[in-house]
Structure formats: C-alpha cells, structure tokens
C-alpha positions as a LaTeX table, in Angstrom:
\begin{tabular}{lrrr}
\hline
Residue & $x$ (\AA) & $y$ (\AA) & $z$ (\AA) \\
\hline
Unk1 & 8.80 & 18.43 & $-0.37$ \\
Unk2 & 4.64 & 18.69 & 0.32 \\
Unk3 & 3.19 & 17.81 & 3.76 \\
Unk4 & 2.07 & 14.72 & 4.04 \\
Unk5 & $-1.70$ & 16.40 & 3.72 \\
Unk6 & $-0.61$ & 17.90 & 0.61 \\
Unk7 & 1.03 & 14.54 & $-0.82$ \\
Unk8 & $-2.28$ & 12.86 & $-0.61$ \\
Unk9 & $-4.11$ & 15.29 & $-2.59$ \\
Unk10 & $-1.49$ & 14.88 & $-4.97$ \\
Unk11 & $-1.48$ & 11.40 & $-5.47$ \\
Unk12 & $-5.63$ & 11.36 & $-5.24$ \\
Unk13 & $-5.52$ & 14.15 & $-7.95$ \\
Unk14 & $-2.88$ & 12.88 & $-10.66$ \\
Unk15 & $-2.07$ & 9.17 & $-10.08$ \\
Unk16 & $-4.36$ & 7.51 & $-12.26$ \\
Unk17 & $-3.73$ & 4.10 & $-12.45$ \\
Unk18 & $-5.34$ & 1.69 & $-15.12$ \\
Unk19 & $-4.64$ & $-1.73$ & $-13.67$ \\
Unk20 & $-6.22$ & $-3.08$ & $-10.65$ \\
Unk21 & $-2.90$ & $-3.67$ & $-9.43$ \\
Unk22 & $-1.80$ & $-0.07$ & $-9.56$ \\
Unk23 & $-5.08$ & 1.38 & $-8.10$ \\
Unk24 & $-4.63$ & $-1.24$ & $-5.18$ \\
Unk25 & $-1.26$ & 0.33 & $-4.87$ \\
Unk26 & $-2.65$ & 3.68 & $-4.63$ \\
Unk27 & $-5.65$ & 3.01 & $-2.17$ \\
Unk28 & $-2.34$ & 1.46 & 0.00 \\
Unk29 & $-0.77$ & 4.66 & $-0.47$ \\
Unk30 & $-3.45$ & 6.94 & 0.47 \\
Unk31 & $-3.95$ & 4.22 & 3.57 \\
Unk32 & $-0.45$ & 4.64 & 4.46 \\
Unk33 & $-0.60$ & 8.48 & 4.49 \\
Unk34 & $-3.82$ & 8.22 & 6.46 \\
Unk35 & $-2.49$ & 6.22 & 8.79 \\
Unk36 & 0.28 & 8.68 & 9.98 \\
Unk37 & $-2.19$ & 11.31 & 11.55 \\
Unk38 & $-0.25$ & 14.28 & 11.14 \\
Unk39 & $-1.30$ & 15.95 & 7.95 \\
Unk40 & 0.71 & 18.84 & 8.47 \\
Unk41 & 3.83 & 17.40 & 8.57 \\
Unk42 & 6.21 & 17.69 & 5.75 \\
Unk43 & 7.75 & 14.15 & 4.41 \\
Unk44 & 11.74 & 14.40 & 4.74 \\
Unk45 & 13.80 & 14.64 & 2.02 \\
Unk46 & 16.45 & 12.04 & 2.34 \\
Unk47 & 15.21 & 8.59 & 1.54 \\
Unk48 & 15.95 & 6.80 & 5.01 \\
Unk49 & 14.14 & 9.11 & 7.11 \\
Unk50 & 11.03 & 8.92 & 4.78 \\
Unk51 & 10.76 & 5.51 & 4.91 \\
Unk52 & 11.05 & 5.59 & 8.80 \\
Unk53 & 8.35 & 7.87 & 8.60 \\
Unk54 & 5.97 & 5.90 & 6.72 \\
Unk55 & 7.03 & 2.83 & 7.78 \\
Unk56 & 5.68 & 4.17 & 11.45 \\
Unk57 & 7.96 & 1.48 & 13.73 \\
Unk58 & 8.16 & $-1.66$ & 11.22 \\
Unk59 & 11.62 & $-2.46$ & 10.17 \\
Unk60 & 10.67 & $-3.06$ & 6.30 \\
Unk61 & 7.21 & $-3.71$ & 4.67 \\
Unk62 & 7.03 & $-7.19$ & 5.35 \\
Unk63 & 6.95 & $-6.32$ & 9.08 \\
Unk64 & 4.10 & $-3.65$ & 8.73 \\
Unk65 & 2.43 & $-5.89$ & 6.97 \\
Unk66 & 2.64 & $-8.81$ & 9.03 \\
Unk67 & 2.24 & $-6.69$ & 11.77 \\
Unk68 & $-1.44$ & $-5.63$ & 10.95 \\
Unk69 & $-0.49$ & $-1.48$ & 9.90 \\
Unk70 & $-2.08$ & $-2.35$ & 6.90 \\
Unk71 & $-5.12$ & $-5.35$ & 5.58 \\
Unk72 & $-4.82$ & $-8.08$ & 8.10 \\
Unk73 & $-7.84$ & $-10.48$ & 6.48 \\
Unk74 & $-6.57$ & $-11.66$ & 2.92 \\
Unk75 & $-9.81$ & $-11.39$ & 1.50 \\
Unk76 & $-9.50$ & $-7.65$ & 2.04 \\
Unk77 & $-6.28$ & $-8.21$ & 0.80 \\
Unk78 & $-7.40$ & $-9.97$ & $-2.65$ \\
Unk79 & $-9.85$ & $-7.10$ & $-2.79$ \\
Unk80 & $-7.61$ & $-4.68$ & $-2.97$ \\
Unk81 & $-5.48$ & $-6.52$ & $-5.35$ \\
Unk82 & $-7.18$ & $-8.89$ & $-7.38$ \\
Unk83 & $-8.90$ & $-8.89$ & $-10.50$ \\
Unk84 & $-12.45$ & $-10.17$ & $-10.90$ \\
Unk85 & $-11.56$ & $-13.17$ & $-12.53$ \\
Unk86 & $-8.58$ & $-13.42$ & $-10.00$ \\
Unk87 & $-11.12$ & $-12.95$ & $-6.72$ \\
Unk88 & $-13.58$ & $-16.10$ & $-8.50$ \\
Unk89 & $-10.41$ & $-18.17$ & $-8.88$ \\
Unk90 & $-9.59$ & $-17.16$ & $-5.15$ \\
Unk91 & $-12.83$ & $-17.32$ & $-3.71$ \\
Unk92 & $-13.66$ & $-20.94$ & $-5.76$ \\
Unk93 & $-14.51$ & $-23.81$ & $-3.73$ \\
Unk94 & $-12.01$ & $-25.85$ & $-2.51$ \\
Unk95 & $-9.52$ & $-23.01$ & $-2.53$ \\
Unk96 & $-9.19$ & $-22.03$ & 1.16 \\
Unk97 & $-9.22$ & $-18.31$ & 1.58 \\
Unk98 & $-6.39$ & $-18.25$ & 4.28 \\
Unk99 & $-3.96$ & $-20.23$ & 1.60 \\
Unk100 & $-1.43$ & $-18.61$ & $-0.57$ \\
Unk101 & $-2.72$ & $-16.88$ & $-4.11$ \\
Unk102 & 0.05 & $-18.48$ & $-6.54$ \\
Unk103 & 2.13 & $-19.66$ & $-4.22$ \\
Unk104 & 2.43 & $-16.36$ & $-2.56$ \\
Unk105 & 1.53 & $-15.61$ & 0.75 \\
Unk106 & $-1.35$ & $-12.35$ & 0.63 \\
Unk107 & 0.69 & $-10.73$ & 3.37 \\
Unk108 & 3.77 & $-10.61$ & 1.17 \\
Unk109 & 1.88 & $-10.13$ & $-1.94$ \\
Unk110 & 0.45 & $-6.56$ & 0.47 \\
Unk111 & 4.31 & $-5.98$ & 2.17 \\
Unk112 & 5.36 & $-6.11$ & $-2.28$ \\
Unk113 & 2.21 & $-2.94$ & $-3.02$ \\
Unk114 & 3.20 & $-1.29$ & 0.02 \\
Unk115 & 7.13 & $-1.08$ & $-1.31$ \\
Unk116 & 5.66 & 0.21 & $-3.95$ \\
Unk117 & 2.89 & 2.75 & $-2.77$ \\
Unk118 & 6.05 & 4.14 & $-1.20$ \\
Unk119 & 7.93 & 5.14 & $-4.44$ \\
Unk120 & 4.61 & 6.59 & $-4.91$ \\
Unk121 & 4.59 & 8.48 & $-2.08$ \\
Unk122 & 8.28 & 9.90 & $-3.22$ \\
Unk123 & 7.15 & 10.62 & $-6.36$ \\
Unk124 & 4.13 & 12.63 & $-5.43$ \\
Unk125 & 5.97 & 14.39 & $-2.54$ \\
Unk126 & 8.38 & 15.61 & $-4.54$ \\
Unk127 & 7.44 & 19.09 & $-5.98$ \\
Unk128 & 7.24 & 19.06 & $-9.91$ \\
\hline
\end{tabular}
C-alpha cells in the first residue's frame, strides 16, 4: 500500500476521468486525502480500517457528509457535480437552490461520490 501522500499523486497522475461526474469524484477524492493531514502515513490494508481512516470519525458517508467534512453549500455541491446544462436547470428561477436536484437531496447526492472517491482511493493505493 502507498502513503496517503503517495496515493494522491497517484490518483492526480492516472485517474483521468471523462465525465463531470467522475472528475467530481476525483476532486472529492483528492479533498478527502487532503483532509487527513498526515501525508506520510500509509493507508491500511484491510478494508475496515481504511475506511475508518478516511472516513476521519463519521460512521458512513452520509454522516461526513451531513456533517460538513466535505461541501456543506449545495451550490458548491452542484459545482462539483453537475453538468452545465444541469447547473442552468439548477440555478433556473423558481428552482430554489437549497431544494433537492431530482428528487435527491445534494448532501446524499455528495455522501453517493464520496462512497465512491473511496473505491478510488483503494484502487490507487493499491500498488500495481
């Protein structure tokens, strides 16, 4: 397994994404890393003790979402996330930037990318 400074280079260097989705999920990603603060530590191996890592005190990605470790405002969220077409649609009049995007709350829509910016995170911390 790389360190968690190591991972991020990874990720930066070979994760190319094509969809805005996907390079939402790997801004989150590199967030998530970033927001652990010990670059020199090496991510653990088993599965549950990675994700207790990264998840830095939340019990799941809902909760660190909800929680503000990630976007708290959801037009940072949409973004991140959103198309342009999708952020005009958001942003419209009449369409209340704190509502739901599709019926789906932002914060769960971020707590979904951060589940997976952490198979991600496995991937790229995995040596190859």
């Amino acid at each position: 397994m790389y360190s968690i400074d190591e991972t991020y280079k990874n990720i930066e260097a070979e994760f190319k994404p094509r969809s805005k989705w996907d390079q939402g999920v790997k801004e989150t990603a590199l967030a998530v890393l970033d927001s652990l603060d010990m670059p020199e530590t090496v991510l653990p191996d088993h599965f549950g003790s990675r994700r207790a890592l990264l998840l830095n005190g939340a019990d799941n990605w809902r909760e660190y979402s909800y929680g503000g470790c990630a976007l708290v405002y959801n037009v940072d969220i949409a973004a991140r996330f959103f198309t342009p077409s999708e952020m005009r649609r958001y942003m419209a009049d009449g369409h209340d930037a704190s509502m739901a995007f599709r019926g789906e709350p932002l914060l769960d829509l971020q707590a979904r990318a951060l589940s997976q910016a952490e198979r991600v995170i496995s991937r790229y911390a995995r040596e190859h």
